[in-house]
Every structure is written in structure tokens, then in C-alpha cells.
C-alpha positions as CSV (number, residue, x, y, z in Angstrom):
1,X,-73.9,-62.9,0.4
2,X,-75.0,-66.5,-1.3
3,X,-73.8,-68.2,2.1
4,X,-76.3,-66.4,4.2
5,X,-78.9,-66.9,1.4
6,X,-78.5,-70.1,1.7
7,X,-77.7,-70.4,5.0
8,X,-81.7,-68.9,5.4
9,X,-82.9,-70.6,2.8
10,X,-81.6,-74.1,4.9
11,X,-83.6,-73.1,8.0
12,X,-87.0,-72.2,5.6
13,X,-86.9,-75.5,4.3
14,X,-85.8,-77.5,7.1
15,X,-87.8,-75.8,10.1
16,X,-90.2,-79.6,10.3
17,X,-88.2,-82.4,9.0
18,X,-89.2,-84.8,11.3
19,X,-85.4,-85.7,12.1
20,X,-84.8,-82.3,13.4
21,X,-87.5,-83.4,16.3
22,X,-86.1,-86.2,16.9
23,X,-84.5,-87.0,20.1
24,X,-81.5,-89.9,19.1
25,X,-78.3,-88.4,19.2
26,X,-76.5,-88.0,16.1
27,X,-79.2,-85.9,14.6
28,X,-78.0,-82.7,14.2
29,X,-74.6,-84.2,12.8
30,X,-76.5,-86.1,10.4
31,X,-77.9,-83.0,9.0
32,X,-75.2,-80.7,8.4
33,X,-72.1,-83.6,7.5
34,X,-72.5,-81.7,4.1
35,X,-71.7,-78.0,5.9
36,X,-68.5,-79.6,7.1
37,X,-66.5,-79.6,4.3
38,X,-64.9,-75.7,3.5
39,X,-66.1,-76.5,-0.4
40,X,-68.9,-73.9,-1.0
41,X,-70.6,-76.3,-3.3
42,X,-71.6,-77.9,-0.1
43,X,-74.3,-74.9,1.0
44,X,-75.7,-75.6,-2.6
45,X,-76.1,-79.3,-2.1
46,X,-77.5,-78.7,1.5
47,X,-80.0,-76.2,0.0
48,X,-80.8,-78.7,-2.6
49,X,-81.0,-81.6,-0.5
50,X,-83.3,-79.8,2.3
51,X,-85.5,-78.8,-0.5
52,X,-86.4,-81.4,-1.9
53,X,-86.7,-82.6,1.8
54,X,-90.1,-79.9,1.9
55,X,-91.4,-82.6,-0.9
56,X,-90.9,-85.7,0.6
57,X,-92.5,-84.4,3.8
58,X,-95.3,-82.2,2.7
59,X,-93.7,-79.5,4.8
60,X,-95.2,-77.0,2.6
61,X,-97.9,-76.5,0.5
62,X,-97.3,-79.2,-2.6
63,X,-97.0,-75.9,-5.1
64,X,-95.1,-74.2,-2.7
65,X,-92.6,-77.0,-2.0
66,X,-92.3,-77.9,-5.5
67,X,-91.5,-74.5,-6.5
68,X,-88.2,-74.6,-4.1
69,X,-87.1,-77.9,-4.9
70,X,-86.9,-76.9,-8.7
71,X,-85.7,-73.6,-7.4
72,X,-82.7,-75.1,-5.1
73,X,-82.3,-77.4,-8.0
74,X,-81.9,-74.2,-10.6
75,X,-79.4,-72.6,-7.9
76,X,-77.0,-75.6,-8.2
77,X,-77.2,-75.8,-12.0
78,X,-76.6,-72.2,-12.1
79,X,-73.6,-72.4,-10.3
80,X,-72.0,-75.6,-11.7
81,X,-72.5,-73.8,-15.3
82,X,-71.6,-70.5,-13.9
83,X,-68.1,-72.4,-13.7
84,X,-68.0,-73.6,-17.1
85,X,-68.7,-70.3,-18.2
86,X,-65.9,-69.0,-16.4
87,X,-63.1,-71.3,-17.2
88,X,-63.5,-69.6,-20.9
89,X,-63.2,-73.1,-22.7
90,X,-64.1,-71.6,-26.2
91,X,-67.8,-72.4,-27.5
92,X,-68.4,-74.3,-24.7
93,X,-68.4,-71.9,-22.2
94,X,-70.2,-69.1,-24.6
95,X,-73.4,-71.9,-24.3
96,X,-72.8,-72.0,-20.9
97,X,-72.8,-68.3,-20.0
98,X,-75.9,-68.4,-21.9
99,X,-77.6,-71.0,-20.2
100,X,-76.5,-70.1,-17.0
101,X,-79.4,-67.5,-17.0
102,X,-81.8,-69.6,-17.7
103,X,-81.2,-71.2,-14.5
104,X,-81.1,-68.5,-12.8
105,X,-83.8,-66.7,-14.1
106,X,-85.7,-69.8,-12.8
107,X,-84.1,-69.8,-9.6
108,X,-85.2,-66.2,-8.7
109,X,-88.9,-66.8,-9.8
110,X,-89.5,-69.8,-8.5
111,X,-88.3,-69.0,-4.5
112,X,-90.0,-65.2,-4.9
113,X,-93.6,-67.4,-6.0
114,X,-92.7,-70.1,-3.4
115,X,-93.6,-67.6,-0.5
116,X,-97.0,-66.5,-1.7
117,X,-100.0,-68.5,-0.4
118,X,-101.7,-71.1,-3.2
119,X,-104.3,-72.1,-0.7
120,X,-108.0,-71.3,-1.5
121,X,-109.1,-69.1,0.4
């Protein structure tokens, strides 16, 4: 279920990067290099990376895009200590487990808030 999460949350954030108008070849491959690889870690980094994409070009509003690049950023940081927690390493891994919630506490909150409308009305 995370792949298709992320596999949506890619086409939220990428729908206007200008590179996806573009008409050079090379484009598309460009894009997704980091989808190639069978390493699942590479749907988090594609998440992150588009993300933080919605910044750089204003592609939505500046709350809004903020709000999923810290929230694409939480998602990776939950999974990498996620990991930690789960390779049961002594006290190490107890502060991870712990932590990992924080991050994805943050995660969840920030892409829910990301979809509501900041704009004066």
C-alpha cells in the first residue's frame, strides 16, 4: 500500500514541473532514473525529491508546498528509523522506535493540512 501512496503522491506533486512540459527527449527518463532501481527506498527519495520540487517552483501554494516537502521529508526519516528500530540493536533501536513516531506523526499531518486551501478568500 506505501508504493501506490507514493506512487500518487509523485503525480500530486509533480503534475507542473516545467520539465515534465518540456519537449527535449530524455525528459521523462530523467524523472523517474530513481524508480528504476528495485530498492523501495527509491519511491521515498522520488517522493522527497518531487516535493521539494512543489517549492522550488511555486507549484502550490507556498504553505501548501512547504507542508509536503517537510511531509515527504518526515516519510523518508520515518522509514530510515523505522529500520533501525527494527534491526533490534539494544538502546539504540528503543530511541528509534520512539522517534520513528514523531516522524510520522508529522508525516500524516502535514500531507492531510497540505490539501486544504490557505488562500484568503
Amino acid at each position: 500500500m506505501s508504493i501506490v501512496a507514493h506512487l500518487l503522491l509523485i503525480v500530486r506533486f509533480g503534475r507542473g514541473f516545467p520539465y515534465f512540459r518540456s519537449k527535449s527527449k530524455g525528459v521523462w527518463q530523467r524523472c523517474w532514473t530513481p524508480c528504476d532501481s528495485p530498492d523501495l527506498y527509491c519511491f521515498f527519495c522520488t517522493t522527497m525529491w518531487f516535493a521539494w520540487e512543489t517549492v522550488r517552483y511555486n507549484l502550490l501554494p507556498k504553505p501548501n508546498a512547504w507542508m509536503v516537502a517537510i511531509a515527504a521529508t518526515c516519510w523518508y526519516l520515518t522509514e530510515i528509523t523505522g529500520e533501525i528500530s527494527n534491526i533490534g540493536i539494544g538502546t539504540v533501536s528503543d530511541i528509534a522506535f520512539r522517534i520513528v513516531w514523531i516522524f510520522y506523526g508529522t508525516n500524516v499531518l502535514l500531507l492531510a493540512l497540505s490539501g486544504y486551501r490557505w488562500t484568503k478568500n
